[in-house]
Structure formats: C-alpha cells, structure tokens
SEMARMAR-114355 format. One record per residue: residue in one letter; y, x, z negated of N, C-alpha, C, CB in turn. Coordinates in steps of 0.2 Angstrom, whole numbers, padded with zeros to 4 digits, always signed. Atoms other than C-alpha are relative to their C-alpha. Glycine has a CB too. Example, Ala and Ser with C-alpha at 12.3 -4.5 7.8 and 13.67 -1.06 7.14 Angstrom:
BEGIN
A-0006+0004+0000-0022+0062-0039+0006+0004+0000+0000-0005-0006S-0006-0004+0001-0005+0068-0036+0005-0004-0003+0002+0002+0007
END
This chain:
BEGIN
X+0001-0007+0001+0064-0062+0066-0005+0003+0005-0003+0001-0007X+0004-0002-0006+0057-0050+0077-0006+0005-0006+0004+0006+0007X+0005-0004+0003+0041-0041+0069-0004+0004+0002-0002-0003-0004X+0006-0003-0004+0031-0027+0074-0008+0001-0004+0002+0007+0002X+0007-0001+0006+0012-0027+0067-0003+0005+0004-0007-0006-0003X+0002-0006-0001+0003-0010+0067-0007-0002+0000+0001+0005-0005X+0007+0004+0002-0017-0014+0067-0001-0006+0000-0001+0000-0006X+0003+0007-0001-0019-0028+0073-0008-0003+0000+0003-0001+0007X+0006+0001-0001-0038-0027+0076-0003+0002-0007-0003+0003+0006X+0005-0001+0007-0044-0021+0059+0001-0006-0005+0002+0008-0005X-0001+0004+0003-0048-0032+0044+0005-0003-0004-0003+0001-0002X-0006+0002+0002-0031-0035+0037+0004-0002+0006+0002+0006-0004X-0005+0001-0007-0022-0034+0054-0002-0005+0004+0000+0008+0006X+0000+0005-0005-0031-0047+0062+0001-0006-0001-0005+0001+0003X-0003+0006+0007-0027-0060+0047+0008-0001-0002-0003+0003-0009X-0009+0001-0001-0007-0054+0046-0001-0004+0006+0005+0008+0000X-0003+0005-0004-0008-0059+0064+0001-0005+0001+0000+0000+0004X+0003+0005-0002-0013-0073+0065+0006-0006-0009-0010+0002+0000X-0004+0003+0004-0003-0077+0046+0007+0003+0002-0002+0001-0006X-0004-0003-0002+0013-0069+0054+0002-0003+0005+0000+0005-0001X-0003+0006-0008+0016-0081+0072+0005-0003-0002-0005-0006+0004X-0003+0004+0000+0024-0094+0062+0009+0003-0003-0004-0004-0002X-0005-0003+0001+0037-0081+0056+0008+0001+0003-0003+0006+0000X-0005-0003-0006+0046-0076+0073-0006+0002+0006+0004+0009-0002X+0002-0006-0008+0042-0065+0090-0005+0005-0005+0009+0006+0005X+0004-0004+0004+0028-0055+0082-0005+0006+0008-0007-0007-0007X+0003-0004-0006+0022-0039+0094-0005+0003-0005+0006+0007+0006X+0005-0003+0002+0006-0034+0088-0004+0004+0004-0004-0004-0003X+0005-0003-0004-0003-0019+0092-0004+0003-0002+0001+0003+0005X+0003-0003+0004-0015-0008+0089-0003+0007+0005-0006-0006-0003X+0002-0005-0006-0025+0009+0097-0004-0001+0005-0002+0004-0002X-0001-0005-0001-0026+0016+0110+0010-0002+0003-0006+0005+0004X-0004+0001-0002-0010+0007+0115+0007+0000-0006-0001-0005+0003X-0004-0006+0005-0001+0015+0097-0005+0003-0003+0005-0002-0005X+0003-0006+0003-0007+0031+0090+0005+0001-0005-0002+0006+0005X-0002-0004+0003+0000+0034+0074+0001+0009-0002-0003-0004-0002X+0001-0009-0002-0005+0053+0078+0005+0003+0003-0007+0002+0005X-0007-0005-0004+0008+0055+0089+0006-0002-0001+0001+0000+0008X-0004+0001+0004+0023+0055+0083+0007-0003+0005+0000+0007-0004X-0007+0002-0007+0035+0054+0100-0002-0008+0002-0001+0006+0010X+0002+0005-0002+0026+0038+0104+0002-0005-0004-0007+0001+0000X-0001+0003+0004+0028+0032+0089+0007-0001-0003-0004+0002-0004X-0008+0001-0001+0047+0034+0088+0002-0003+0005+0003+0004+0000X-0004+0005-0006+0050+0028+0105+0000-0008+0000-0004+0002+0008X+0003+0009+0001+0040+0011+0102+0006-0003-0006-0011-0002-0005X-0006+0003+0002+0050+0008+0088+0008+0000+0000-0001+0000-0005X-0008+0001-0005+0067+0012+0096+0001-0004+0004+0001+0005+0005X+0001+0005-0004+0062+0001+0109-0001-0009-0002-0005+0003+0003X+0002+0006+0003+0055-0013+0099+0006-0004-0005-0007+0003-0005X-0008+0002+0003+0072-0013+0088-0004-0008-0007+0008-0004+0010X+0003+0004+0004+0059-0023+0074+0007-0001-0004-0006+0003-0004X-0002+0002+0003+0066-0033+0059-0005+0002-0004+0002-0005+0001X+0005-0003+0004+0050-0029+0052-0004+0002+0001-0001-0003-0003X+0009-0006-0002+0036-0015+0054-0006-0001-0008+0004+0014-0001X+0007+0000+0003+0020-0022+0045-0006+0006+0004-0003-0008+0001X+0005-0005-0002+0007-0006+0044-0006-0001-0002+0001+0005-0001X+0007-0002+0000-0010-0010+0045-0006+0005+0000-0001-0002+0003X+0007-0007-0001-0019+0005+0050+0002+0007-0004+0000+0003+0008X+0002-0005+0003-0027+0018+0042-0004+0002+0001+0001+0001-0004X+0006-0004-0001-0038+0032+0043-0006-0004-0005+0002+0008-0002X+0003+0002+0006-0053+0025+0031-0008+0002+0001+0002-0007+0000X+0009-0003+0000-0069+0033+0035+0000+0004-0006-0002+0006+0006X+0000-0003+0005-0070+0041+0018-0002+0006+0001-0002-0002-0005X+0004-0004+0003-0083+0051+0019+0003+0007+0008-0010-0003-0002X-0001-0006-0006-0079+0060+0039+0008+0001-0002-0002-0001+0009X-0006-0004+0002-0061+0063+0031-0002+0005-0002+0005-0002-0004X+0002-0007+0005-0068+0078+0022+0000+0006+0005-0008+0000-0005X-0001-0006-0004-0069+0087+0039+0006-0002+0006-0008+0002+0005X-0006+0003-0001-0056+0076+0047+0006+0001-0002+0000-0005+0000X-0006-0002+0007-0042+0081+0035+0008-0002+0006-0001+0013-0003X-0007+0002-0003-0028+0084+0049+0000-0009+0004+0002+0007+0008X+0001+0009-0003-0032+0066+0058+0002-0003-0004-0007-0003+0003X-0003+0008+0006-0032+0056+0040+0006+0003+0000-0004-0001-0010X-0006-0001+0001-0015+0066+0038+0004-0003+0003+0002+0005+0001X-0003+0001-0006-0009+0063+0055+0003-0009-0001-0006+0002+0007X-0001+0009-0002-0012+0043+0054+0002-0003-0010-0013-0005+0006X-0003+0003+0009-0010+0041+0033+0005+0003-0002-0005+0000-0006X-0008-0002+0002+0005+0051+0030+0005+0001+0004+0000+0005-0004X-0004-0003-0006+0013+0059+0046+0003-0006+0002-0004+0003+0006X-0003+0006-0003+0015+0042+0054+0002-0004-0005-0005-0003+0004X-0004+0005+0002+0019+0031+0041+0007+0004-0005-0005-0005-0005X-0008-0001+0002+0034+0044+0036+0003+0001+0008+0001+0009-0007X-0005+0002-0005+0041+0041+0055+0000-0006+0001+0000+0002+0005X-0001+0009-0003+0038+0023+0055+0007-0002-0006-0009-0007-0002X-0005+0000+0007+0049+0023+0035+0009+0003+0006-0005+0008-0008X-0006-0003-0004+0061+0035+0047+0004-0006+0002-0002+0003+0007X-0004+0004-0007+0065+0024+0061+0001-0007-0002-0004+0000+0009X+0000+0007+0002+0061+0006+0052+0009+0004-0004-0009-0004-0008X-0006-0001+0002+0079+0014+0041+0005+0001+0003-0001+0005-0003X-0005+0001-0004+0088+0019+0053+0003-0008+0004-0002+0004+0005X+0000+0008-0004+0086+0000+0061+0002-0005-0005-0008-0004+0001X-0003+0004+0003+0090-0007+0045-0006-0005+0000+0007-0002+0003X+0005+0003-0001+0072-0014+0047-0004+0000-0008-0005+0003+0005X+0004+0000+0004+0060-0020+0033-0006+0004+0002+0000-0005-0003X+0005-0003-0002+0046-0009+0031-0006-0002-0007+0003+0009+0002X+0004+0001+0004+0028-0015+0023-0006+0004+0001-0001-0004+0000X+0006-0006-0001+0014-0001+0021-0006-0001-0005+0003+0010-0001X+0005+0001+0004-0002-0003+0013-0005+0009-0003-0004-0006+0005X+0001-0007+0002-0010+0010+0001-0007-0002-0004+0008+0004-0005X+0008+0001+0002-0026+0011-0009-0001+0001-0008-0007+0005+0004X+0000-0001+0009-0033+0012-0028-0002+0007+0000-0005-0006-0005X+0002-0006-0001-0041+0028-0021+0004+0006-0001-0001+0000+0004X-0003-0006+0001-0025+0039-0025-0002+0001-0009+0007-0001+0003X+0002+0000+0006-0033+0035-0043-0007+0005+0002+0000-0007-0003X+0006+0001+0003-0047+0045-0051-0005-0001-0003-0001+0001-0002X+0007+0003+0002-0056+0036-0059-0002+0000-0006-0006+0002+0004X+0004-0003+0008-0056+0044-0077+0006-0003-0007-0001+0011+0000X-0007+0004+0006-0040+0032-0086-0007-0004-0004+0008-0008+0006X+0004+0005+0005-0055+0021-0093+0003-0007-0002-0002+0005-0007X-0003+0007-0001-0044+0006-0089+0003-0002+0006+0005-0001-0004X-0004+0001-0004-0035-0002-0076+0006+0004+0001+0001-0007-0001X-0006-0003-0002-0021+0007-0068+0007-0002+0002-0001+0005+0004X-0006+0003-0002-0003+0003-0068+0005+0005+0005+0003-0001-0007X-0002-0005-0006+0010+0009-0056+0003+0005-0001+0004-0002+0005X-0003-0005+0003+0016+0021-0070-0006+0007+0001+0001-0002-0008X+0006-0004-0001+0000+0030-0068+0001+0007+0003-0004-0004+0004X+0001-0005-0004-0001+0048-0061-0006+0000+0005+0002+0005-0003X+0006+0000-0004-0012+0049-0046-0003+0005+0000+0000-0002+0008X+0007-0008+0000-0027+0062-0044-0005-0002+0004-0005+0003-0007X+0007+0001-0006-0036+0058-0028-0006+0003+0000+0002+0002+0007X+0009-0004-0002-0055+0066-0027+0002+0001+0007-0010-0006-0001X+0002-0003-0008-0054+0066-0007+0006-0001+0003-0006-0005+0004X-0005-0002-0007-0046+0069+0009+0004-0007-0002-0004+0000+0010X-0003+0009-0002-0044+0049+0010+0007-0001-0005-0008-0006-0002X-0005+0002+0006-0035+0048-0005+0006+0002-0002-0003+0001-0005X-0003-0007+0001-0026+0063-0006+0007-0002+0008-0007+0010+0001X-0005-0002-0007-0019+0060+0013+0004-0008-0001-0005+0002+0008X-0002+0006+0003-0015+0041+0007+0007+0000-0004-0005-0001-0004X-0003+0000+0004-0006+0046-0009+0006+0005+0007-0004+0002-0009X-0007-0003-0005+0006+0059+0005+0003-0005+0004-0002+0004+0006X-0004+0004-0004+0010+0045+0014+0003-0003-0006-0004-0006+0006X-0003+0003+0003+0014+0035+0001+0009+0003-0003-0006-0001-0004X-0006-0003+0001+0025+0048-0005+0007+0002+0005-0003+0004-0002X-0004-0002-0007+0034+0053+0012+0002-0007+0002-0004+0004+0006X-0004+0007+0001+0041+0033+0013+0002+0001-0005-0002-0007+0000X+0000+0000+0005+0044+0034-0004+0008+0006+0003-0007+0002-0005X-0007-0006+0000+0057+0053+0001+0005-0003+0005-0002+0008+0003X-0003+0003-0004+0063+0042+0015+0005-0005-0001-0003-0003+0003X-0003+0002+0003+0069+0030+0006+0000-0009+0008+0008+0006-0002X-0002+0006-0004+0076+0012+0014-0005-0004-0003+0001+0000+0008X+0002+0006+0003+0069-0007+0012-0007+0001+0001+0003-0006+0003X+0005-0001-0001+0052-0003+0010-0006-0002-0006+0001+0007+0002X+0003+0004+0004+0038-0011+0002-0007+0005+0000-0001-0009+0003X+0005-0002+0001+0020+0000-0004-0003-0005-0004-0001+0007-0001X+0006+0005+0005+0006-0012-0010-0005+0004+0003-0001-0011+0002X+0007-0003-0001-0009-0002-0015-0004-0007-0001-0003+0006-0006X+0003+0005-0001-0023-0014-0013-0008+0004-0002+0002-0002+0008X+0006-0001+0000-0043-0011-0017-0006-0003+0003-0001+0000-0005X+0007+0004+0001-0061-0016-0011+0002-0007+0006-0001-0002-0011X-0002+0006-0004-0052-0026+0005-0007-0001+0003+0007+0000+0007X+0009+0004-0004-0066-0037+0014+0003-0005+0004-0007-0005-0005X+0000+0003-0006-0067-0046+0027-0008-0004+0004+0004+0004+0003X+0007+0003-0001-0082-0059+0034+0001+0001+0007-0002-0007-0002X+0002-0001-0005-0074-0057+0051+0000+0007+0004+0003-0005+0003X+0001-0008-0001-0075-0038+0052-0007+0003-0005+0009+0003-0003X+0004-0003+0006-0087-0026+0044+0004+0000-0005-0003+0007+0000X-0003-0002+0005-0085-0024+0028-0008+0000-0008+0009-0006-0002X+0005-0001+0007-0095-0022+0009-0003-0008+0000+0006+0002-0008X+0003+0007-0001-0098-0042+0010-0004+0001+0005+0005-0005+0001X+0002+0003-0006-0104-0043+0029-0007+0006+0000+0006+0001+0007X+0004-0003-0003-0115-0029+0026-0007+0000-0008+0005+0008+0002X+0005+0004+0003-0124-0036+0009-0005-0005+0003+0004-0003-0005X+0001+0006-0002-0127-0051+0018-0005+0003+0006+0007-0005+0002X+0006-0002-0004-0137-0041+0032-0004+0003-0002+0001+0004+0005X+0003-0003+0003-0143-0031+0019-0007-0006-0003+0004+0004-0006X+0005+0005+0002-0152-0046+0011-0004-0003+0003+0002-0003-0002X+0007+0003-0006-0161-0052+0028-0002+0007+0003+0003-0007+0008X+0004-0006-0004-0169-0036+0030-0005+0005-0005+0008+0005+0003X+0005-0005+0005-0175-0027+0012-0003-0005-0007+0006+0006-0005X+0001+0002+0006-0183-0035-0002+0001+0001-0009-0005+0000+0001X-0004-0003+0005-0176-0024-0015+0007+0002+0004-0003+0006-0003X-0008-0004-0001-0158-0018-0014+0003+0004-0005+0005-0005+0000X-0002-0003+0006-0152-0004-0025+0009+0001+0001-0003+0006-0001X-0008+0001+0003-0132-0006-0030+0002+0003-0004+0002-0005-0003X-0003-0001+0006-0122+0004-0038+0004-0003-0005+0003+0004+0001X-0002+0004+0007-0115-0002-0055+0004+0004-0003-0005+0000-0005X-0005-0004+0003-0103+0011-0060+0006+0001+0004-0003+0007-0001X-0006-0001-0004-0090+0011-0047+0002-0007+0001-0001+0005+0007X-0006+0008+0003-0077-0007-0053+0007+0003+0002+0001-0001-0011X-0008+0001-0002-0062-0011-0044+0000-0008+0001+0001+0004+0007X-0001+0008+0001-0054-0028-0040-0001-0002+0010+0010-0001-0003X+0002+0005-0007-0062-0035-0021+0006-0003+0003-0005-0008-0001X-0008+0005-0003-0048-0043-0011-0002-0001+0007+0008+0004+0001X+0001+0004-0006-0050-0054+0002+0005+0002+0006+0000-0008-0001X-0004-0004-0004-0040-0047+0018+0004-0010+0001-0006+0006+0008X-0003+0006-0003-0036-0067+0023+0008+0001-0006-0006-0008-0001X-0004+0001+0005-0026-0068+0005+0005+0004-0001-0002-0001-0004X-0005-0006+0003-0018-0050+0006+0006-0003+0006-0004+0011+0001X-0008+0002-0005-0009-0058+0021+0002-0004-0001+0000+0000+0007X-0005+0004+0002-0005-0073+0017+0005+0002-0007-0005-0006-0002X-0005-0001+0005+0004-0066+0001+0005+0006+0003-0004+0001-0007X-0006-0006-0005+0013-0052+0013+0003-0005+0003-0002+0005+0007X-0003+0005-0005+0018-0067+0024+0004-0004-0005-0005-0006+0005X-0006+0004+0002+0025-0077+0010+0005+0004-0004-0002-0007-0004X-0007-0007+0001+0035-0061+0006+0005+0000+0003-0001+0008+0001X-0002+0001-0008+0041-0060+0023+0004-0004-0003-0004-0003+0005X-0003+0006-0003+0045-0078+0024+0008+0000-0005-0005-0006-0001X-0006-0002+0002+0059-0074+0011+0004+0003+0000+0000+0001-0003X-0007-0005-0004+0070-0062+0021+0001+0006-0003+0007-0003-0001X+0001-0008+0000+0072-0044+0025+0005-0001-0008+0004+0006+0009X-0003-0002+0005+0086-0045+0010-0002+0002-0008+0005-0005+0000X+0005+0003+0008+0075-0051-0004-0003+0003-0001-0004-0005-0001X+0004-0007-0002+0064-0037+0001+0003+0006-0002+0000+0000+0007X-0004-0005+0002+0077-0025+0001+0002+0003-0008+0004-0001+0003X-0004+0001+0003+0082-0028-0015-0007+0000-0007+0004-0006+0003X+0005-0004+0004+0065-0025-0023-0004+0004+0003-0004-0005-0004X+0002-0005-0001+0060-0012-0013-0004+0006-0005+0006+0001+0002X+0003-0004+0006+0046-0001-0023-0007+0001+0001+0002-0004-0008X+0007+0002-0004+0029+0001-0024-0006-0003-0007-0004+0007+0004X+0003+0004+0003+0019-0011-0031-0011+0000+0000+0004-0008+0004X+0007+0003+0001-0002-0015-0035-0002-0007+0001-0001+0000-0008X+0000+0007-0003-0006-0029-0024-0008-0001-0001+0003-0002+0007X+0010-0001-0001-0028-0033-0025-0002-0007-0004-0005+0011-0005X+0003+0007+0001-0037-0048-0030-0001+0001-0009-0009-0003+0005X+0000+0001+0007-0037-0053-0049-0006+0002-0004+0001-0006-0001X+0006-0001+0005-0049-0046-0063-0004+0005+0004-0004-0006-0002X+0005-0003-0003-0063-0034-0059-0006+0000+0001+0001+0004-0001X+0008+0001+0001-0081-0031-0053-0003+0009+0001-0004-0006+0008X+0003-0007-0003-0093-0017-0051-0003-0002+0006-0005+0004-0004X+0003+0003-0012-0101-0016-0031-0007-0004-0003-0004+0012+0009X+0006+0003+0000-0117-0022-0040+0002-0008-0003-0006+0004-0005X-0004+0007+0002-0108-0037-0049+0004-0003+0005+0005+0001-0005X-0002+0005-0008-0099-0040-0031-0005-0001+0004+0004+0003+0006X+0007+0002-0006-0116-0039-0023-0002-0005-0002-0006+0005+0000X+0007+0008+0002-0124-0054-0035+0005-0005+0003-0003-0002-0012X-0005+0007-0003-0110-0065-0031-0001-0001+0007+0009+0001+0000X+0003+0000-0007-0112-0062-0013-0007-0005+0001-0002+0008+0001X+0005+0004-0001-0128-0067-0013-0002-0006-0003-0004+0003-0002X+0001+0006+0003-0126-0081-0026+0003-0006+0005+0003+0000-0007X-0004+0004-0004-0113-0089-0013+0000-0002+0006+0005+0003+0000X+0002+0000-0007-0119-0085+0003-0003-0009+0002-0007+0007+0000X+0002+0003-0001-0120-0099+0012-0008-0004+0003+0005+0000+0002X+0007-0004-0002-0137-0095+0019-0004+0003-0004+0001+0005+0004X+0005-0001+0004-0146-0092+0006-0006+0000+0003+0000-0003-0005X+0007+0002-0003-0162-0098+0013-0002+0006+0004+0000-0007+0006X+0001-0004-0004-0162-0083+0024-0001+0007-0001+0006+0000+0002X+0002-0007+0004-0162-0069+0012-0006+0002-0004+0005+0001-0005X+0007-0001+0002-0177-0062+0009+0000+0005-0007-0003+0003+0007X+0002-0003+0004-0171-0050-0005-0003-0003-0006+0004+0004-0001X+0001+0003+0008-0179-0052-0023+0002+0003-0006-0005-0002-0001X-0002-0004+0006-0173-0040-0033+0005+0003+0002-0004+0004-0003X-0004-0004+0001-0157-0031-0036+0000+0007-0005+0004-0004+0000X+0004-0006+0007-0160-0013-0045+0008+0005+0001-0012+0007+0003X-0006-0005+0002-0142-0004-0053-0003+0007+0002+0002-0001-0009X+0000-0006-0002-0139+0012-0047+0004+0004-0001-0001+0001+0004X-0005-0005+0001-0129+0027-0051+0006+0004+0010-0005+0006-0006X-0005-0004-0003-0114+0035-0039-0005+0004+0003+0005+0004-0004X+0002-0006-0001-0122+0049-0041-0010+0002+0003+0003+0002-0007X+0008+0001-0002-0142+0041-0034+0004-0001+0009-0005-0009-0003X-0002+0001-0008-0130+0040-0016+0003+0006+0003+0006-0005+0002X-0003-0005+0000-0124+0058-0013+0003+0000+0007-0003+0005-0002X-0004+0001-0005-0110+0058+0000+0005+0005-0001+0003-0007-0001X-0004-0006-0002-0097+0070+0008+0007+0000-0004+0000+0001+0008X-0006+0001+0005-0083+0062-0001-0002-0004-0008+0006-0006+0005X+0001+0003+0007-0082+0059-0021+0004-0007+0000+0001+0005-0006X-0004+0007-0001-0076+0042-0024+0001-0002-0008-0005-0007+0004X-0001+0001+0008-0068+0038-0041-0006-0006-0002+0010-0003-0002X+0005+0004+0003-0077+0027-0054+0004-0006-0001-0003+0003-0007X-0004+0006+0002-0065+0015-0063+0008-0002+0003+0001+0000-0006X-0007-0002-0003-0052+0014-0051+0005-0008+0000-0002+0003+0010X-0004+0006-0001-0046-0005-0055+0006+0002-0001-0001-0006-0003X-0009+0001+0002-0027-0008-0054+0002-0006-0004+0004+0000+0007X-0004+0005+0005-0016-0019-0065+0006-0003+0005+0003+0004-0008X-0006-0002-0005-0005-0027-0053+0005-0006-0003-0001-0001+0008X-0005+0004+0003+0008-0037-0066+0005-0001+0003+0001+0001-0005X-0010-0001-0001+0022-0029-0061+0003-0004+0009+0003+0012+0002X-0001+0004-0006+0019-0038-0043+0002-0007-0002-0007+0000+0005X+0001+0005+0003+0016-0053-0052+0008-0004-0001-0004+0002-0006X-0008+0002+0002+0032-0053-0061+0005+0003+0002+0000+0000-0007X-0007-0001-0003+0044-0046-0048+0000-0005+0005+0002+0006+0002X+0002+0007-0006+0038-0059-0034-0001-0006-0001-0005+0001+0004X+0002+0007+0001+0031-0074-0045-0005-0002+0006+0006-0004-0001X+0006+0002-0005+0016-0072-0032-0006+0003-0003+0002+0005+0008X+0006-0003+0002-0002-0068-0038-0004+0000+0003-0003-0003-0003X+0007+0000-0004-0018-0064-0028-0006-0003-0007-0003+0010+0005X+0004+0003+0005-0031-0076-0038-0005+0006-0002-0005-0007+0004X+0005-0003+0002-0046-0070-0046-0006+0003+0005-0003-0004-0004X+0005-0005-0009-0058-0058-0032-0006-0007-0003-0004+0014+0000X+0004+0005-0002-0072-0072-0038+0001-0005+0002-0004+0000-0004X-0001+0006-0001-0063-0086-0034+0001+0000+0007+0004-0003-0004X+0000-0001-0008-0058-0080-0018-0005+0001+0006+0003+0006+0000X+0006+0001-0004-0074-0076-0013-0004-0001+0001-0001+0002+0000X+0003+0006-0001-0081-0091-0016+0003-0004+0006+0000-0003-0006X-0004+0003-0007-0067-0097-0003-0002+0005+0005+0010+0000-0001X+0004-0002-0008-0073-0084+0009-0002+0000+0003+0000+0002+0003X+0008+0004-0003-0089-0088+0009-0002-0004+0002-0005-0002-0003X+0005+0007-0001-0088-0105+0011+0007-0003+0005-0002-0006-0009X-0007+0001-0005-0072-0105+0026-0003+0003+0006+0009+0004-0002
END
C-alpha cells in the first residue's frame, strides 16, 4: 500500500510513522514541506502522490492564540482536511482525519456519544468541528476519530510538562474540574495501524465517525497524581503538595469545556478494537 502521513513530526505523527513502515511505501511529511493552508499545494502533492491512504495528523492546536488566529486554525483544521477528503475520493483513497472532544461543551454532565450535538466554546473547537463537517459533505472512504487529552513523553505535552513541573515547584496547583479521557499518542497509532492493516475495503465499508481516546476518565488533577505516582524518577521531584484548582483560577483567551469525556463504544463494537484504560496506558508510558 502506498500511504501518505500528514504530520509526521508532532506527537501522534511521529508514533503512526514509525507504526505505519511495516504497512507499505509510507511518504511522511510534515511543514514547511506541506502546508495544509495552501490549498494548490495541497492538491498537487496528492495528485502526484496517487496515495492508498492519507493519514492526517496535523492540526492547528494552540487553543488559546486561535482566538486571534481564527483564519489560520480554519485554513489548516477545516479548509485543508475538506481538500485532502476531495482528492483522497477522487483516488479511490482511504482517508483518516483525527478530530477532538473539544467540539463538545462541556455541559451534557456525562460522557458524550457520537449522537451528541457539538457546541464548541472556541476557535479551536468550532474550526475542528468545520473540518469535521466538510469530509463528512465530501463524502468517500473516510474514517474521523475524535480523540481527547493525546500525550506524548517524546514530545511536549500535559505529562512532559508535570514531570518538569515537579523538579522545579514544591506546590503545584491543578485544576480539578476539567475530566476527559488521556490517550497515549503511541496507542492512538497502533490502533490506526491495525485498522489499516485490514484493507482500504474494510474501511470503506464502515466509513463514519467514531470516538477513539483511552478508556474511562480523569480530571487534569487526577492525571497529574498518577503522573507523579508513576514517574520513573521520582527521587527527583521536589513537589510536596498538590492543591485542586478551579478553570476559572487560570484565566485564558480561550474557554475550554469542563466534562468533555467521550464514550467511545460504537468504535469498540464496530472494529472489535479498544484503547485500554488511560491509567493503565500510562503506566506503560511511564515505564517504556
């Protein structure tokens, strides 16, 4: 299979690549040698590339400078993944885009299913759920897995940045009110890959969009204690207290929903594929 990956260098894109070699010919790239922004670029590559399969990695994700960024998150979270949905269709290509729990609110007061209607708070969310929708009007073999709370130890992320937090403060304040499901970026690819490995048909054929994200839920202060309980390095961390905090003690340019977990059954039981429990996982990525 020939396969193109989008994002190669970010926390997800640099885990598909690497779970995606043994697939085929895999051309991974990333910016400034593709710009999802431009749109000629981004049709010629895949004219030329003539994929079997366009894995998208990238996305806008600064939350909070989308709020003055607005056309840029557009440009790279909806613009571009409704010309990649394009021309993957025309090709007869499978197409896999990744989306976020962020097109949720935050005010269901449960996990969200993929019945759900979305109500993004921000740019990020809002320009997200457009993409999502614009593949969706396109149509063809095309796979959206929203995902939550990805990490990664060999990239920044919410883990890498507890773990510096803790050799540096002796308190730490965490918010406690904003619960979603953690997902390990290694595992979102290994379970894309053994999607993959089942053939563009199989694909095609449950085409839709699904709730992909690590099992059960935490809050960021309840991801934080694990963090710290797991860390390999303990010896190192100098904090000694962790003190809950509200959302609303961090004030930020973008609002960020509260209870944004997802329910991702219907992945479950159309694939017979599961992402474990985000703590069990995160005991494996602490300790790999």
């Amino acid at each position: 299979m020939q396969i193109l990956l989008l994002g190669k260098n970010g926390q997800l894109g640099s885990e598909l690549h690497r779970c995606l070699l043994p697939l085929g010919q895999v051309q991974a790239l990333d910016y400034p040698e593709i710009d999802l922004a431009n749109q000629g670029s981004l049709r010629a590559l895949l004219q030329a590339s003539k994929p079997d399969i366009v894995v998208n990695a990238t996305a806008y994700t600064a939350v909070d400078r989308a709020e003055n960024e607005r056309e840029l998150a557009y440009a790279i979270n909806a613009t571009g993944p409704a010309v990649i949905a394009d021309e993957a269709k025309a090709l007869g290509a499978v197409f896999i885009h990744y989306s976020t729990d962020y097109v949720f609110d935050g005010k269901k007061g449960a996990p969200y299913d993929e019945a759900d209607t979305p109500n993004p708070l921000n740019v990020y969310g809002t320009s997200k759920l457009a993409g999502e929708q614009a593949i969706q009007a396109v149509g063809g073999a095309n796979l959206i897995l929203r995902t939550a709370w990805v990490y990664s130890l060999q990239r920044d992320s919410f883990v890498t940045k507890v773990l510096q937090w803790a050799r540096k403060n002796e308190t730490l304040k965490i918010v406690d009110d904003q619960v979603s499901n953690p997902t390990w970026a290694r595992m979102l690819a290994q379970i894309t890959t053994l999607l993959l490995a089942r053939g563009p048909d199989y694909i095609s054929e449950r085409a839709g969009l699904y709730h992909l994200a690590g099992d059960g839920y935490t809050s960021r202060l309840g991801w934080a204690k694990r963090i710290l309980m797991l860390d390999p390095k303990s010896h190192e961390q100098i904090t000694r207290e962790l003190i809950p905090a509200a959302t609303t003690d961090f004030p930020t340019p973008a609002e960020r929903p509260l209870l944004s977990a997802m329910n991702c059954a219907k992945f479950c039981e159309t694939f017979h594929l599961c992402l474990p429990n985000w703590d069990e996982a995160l005991s494996l990525a602490m300790n790999t």
